[in-house]
Structure formats: C-alpha cells, structure tokens
N, C-alpha and C positions, 0 to 999 in steps of 0.2 A: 445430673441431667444427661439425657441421652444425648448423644453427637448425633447432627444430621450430617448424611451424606453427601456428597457432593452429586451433582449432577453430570452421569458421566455420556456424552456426546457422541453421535455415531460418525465416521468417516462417510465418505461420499458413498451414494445409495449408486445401483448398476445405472438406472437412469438419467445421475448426474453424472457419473464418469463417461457414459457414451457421448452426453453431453458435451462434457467438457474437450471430449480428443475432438470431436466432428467438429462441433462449433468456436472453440477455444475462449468458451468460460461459462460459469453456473450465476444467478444470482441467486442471493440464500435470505430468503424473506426471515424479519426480526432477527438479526445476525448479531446486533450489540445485547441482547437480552440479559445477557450473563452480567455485562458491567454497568448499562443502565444507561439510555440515551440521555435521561435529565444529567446526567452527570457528565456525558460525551460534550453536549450543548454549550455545558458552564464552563467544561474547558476549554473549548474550541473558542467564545466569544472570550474568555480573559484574556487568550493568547494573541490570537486576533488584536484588543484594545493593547496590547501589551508593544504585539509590534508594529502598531498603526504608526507611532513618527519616524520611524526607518524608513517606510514602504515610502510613506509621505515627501521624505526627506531624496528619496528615488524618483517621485513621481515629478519632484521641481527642478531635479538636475536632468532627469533625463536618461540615468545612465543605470540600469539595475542589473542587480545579482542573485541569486538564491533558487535561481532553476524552475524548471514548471511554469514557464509564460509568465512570472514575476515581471507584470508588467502597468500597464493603465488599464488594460481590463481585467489583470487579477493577483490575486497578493499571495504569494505564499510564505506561508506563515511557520516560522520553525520553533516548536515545542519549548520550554525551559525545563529541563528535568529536575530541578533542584524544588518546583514544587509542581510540575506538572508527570504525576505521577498513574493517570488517567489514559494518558497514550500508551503509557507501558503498558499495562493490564490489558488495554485493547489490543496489543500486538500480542499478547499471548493469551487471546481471549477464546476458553474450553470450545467455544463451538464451532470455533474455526479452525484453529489449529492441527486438529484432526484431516482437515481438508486438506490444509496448507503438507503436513507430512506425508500423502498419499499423491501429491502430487507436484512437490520437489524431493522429496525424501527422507526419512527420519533423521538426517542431520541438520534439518533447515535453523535457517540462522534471520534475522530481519536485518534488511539492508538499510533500508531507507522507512523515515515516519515523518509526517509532517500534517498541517493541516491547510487547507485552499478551499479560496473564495474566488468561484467567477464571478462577477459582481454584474447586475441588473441594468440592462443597458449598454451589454460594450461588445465588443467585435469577437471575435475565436482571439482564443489568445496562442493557439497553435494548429501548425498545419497535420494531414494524414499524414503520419509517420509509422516506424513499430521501434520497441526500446533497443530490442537486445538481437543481434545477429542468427538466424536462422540456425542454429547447430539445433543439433537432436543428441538427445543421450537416451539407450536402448530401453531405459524405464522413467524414467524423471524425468520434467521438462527445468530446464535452468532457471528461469526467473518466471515468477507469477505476481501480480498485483493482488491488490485486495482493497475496493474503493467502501469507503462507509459514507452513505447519505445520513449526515447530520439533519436534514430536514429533508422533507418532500420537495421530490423533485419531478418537472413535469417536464414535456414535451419541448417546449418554447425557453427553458433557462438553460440554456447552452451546454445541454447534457455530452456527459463521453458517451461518445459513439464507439461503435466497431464493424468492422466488415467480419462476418462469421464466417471459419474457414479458412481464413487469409494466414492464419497461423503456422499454416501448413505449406504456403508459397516460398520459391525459392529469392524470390525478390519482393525486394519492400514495395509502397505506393509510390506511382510515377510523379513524385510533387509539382512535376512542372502544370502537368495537367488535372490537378485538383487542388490549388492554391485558397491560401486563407477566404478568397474571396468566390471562390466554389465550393467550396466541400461538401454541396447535399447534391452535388453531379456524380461524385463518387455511387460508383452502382454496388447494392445491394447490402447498404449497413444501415444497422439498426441504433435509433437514441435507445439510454438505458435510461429509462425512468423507473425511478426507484420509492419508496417511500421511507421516512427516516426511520434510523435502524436497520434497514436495509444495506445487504453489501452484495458486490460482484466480486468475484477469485476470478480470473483472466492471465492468460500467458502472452507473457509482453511482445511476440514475434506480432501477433497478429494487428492488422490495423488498425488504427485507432487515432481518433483525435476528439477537442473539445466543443461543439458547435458555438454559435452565433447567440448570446444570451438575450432573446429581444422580449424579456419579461421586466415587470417591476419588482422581482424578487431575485436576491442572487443565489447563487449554486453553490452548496457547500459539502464537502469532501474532508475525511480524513481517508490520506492516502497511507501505504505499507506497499512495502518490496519484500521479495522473500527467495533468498537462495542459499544454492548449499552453503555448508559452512567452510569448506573447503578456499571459494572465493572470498579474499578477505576482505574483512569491514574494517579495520583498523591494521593502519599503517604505521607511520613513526610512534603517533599520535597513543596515549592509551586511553580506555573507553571512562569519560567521567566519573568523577567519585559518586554521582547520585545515581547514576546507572549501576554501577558496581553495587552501592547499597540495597536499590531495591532487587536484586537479581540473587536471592537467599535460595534459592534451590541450584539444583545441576542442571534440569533442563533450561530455567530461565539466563543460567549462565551460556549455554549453549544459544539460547535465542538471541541474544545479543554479541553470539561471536567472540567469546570470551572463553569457554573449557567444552571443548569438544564432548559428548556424551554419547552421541551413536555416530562414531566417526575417528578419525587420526586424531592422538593429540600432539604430532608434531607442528600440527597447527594454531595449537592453542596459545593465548599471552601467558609472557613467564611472569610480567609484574603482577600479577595478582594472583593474590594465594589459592590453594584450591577452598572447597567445602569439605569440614569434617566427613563429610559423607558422599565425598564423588575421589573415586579411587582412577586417577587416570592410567588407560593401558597403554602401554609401552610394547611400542610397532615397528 
C-alpha cells in the first residue's frame, strides 16, 4: 500500500506577518483541522468533569489556585497526561507550529497548556493587563499565546479581547483607570470572536483581557504559551513520565523543553535519555 503523505503546512503568509508586528496577532480560521475539534471537545469536556470537585471544593472555601481567573466565573482546568494525550498533539499541531517557529524562533518550547471555561453568566474574571514585560529581541518576540475556541464564540460570552498595537507600548494598561468593572472604556480593542477550531497566536506584551460573559453559553479556550527554549520549563522538578513517553521524536522532545534541537544543549535535562536519533551538539 502506498504511504500518504503528510500534509506539510505553510508559515505565516507577508500578510499575516505585517499583521502580526502592526497589530500583535493573526487569527487562523480552522486551526485544529489537523487533530480534529470532535476530538478537542471530548477532551476538554472529560477534563473539565474530571476537575469539576476541586474547582468545586474552591468555590465553597473561597480560597483558589491554578492561575487564569480560577475563580466563580471561571475554572481552569489542568490537563491529566497520563491519558489526556489530545493537548499534546494540539500543542505540536503541523498547522501552527510553523507559525509559532517564525515568530519565537526555531527553538520554541511550550510553556504552559491548559484548558478554560468562562462560564455563562459571570463577571470578567480579569482585569486589562499584558503577560510578559516589554523586552524586544532583534528577531523573535519572547512569548506568544495561542487561544483555540473549542466552541463558537460570539460577541456577548466574555471573549478575550485586545487593544491592537499595544504590544509595542512601553507601559502596560493603567489598571487603575480600566478596572474589572470598566473594561469596554479601554479605547480601541477588539473582542475576538472566533468560531470553533479557530485559533489566535498573539504576543503576550500586548493588552488584553477577558470580558464580561453575559450570554447563557460559556467561553471555552484551550490555552498554549510558547517560548524559547532557552527560558526554562522545568526546574528541580522532571517533565512526567507520560510526557516523556508520548515525546518519541527530537523536535517533540524540544517542544516540551526537554533536548534542545535547534538551540544549546547545555540546556537540555540530563535525566532523560536522549533518542537513538537526536545526536546533541556540544557548545
């Protein structure tokens, strides 16, 4: 039987790159294609019911953790990789990746993955902020997002927003003066409304925050961070055995910040072996 080829993916076109420096991000219509939103869905909702008596168990005491507005208007929900193995494959999914290397650089690594509900009916669950401190490096931007709308999302379900541009300010948003209970005062940002399978690549300098959900449907997000590899993702800590397992290539090694591939490997972890087939250089 003949092998099919794989479908190989173009990096950003001139008009999303001008895009992306002026405005500080692209949205890239059907962006899950490659892994399949029916399949994005079933794992977003397991994980979801999976950590529903935690969030729960937050919502009675009062007192929460886990970052992203984990709060009474929204749950952030953190993956199990021992069988959610669906986030992975979307953080190294062919049709974005290509993106993501053109615009942090071909040693990109993923920082962060998770999946989040702004739930139908509840307040912002954060103010205008920007993630990561204005540096510039002379080709790369340091950190970029990558939101995937698990479901259609409209105007009214308390979309992330952004002020286009703002990426490029020496100072973040004045929060005193656009507070949870202002944020559509903030002049000249745009909700992203998306449709599902849809994603935004966005560089985290720029403004941004989550609106006001006042639909009867909630907002659902898988979120991804993406930076060199250089910034580490693992500390004392080493990267799970089910991460390690499913990470059978060199570049998937490198995506998860584990063996460096276009980059230092004085960076790389020594507890995990290399692959027969990734010969680290010595720098």
């Amino acid at each position: 039987m003949e092998a099919v080829a794989e479908e190989i993916y173009p990096g950003l076109s001139e008009e999303q790159r001008t895009h992306f420096d002026e405005h500080g991000y692209i949205i890239i219509e059907n962006a899950a294609e490659p892994i399949g939103i029916e399949k994005i869905q079933e794992a977003f909702h397991r994980a979801e019911a999976e950590g529903r008596a935690d969030w729960e168990a937050m919502l009675a005491s009062g007192e929460f953790r886990g970052g992203y507005g984990n709060s009474e208007n929204a749950h952030t929900i953190r993956p199990n990789y021992d069988w959610d193995t669906t986030i992975l494959d979307l953080a190294n999914n062919p049709k974005m990746v290509p993106l993501v290397a053109e615009t942090v650089g071909p040693d990109y690594q993923v920082m962060e993955m998770l999946y989040h509900n702004h739930h139908a009916g509840t307040k912002a669950h954060t103010g205008w902020h920007r993630d990561w401190p204005p540096w510039k490096h002379p080709q790369f931007v340091l950190k970029v997002k990558c939101f995937y709308a698990v479901e259609d999302i409209g105007e009214d379900q308390g979309c992330f927003s952004l002020v286009p541009g703002t990426q490029n300010n020496p100072e973040g948003p004045p929060r005193d003066a656009y507070t949870r209970e202002n944020l559509t005062d903030m002049p000249g940002y745009k909700k992203m409304t998306m449709k599902a399978g849809d994603a935004i690549l966005w560089e985290t300098t720029a403004w941004h925050t989550g609106m006001v959900n006042t639909s009867d449907l909630d907002r659902k997000l898988v979120i991804f961070g993406y930076m060199p590899f250089f910034i580490k993702k693992w500390n004392a800590e080493p990267p799970p055995p089910a991460m390690v397992k499913w990470a059978d290539t060199p570049l998937k090694r490198q995506l998860l910040g584990i063996h460096a591939v276009h980059g230092r490997n004085v960076w790389d972890r020594t507890d995990v072996e290399y692959l027969p087939e990734h010969n680290p250089r010595i720098e």
